[in-house]
C-alpha positions as CSV (number, residue, x, y, z in Angstrom):
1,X,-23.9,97.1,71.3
2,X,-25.7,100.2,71.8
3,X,-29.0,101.8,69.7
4,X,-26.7,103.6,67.9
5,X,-24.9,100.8,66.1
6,X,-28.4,98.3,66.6
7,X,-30.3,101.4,64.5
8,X,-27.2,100.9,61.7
9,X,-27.0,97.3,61.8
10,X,-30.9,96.8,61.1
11,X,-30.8,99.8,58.2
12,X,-28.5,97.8,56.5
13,X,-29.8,94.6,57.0
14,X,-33.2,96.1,55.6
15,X,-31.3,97.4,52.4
16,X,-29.9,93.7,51.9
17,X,-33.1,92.2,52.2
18,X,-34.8,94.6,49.9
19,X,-32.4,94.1,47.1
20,X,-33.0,90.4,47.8
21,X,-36.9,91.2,47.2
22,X,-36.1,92.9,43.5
23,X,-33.9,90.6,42.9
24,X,-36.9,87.3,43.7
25,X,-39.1,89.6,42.2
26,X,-37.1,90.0,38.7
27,X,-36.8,86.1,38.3
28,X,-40.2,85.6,39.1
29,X,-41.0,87.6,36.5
30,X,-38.5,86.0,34.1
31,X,-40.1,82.5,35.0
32,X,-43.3,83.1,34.0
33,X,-42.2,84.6,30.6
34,X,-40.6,81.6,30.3
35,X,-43.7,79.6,30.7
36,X,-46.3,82.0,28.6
37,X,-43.5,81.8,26.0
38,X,-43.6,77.7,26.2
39,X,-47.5,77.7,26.5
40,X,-47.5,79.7,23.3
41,X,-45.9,77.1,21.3
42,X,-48.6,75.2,19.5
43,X,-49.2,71.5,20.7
44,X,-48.3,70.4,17.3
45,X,-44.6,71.5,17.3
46,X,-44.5,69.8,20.6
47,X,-44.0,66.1,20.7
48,X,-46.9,63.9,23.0
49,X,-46.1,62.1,25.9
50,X,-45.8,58.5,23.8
51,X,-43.7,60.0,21.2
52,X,-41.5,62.1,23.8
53,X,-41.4,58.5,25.6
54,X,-40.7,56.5,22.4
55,X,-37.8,59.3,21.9
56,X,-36.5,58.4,25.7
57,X,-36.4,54.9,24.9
58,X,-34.3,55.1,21.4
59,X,-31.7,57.3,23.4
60,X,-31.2,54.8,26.4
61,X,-30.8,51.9,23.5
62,X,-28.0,53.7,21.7
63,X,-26.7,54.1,25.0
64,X,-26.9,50.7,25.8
65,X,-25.4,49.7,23.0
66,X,-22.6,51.8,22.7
């Protein structure tokens, strides 16, 4: 392979890998909407760890039972 083709193969490996940048850069950003968006829902619409765990628990006995 000569410089030539070495030059071309690298400019395109650079255009992949910046695209690839945008692209982890765009659902970063999209992930951390997501978690102001969840953060602003107030603790009281959101159930606590015993009644999310008591919720668990109905779910597996239905289960069970079924």
């Amino acid at each position: 392979m000569n410089l030539q083709e070495r030059l071309q193969q690298l400019a395109q490996q650079r255009e992949q890998l910046w695209i690839a940048l945008h692209e982890t850069n765009g659902a970063m950003k999209i992930l951390e909407q997501q978690i102001l968006e969840t953060q602003a829902v107030p603790e009281s619409n959101q159930p606590s760890d015993i009644e999310a765990s008591n919720q668990e628990s109905k779910a597996e006995s239905s289960k069970s039972k079924a």
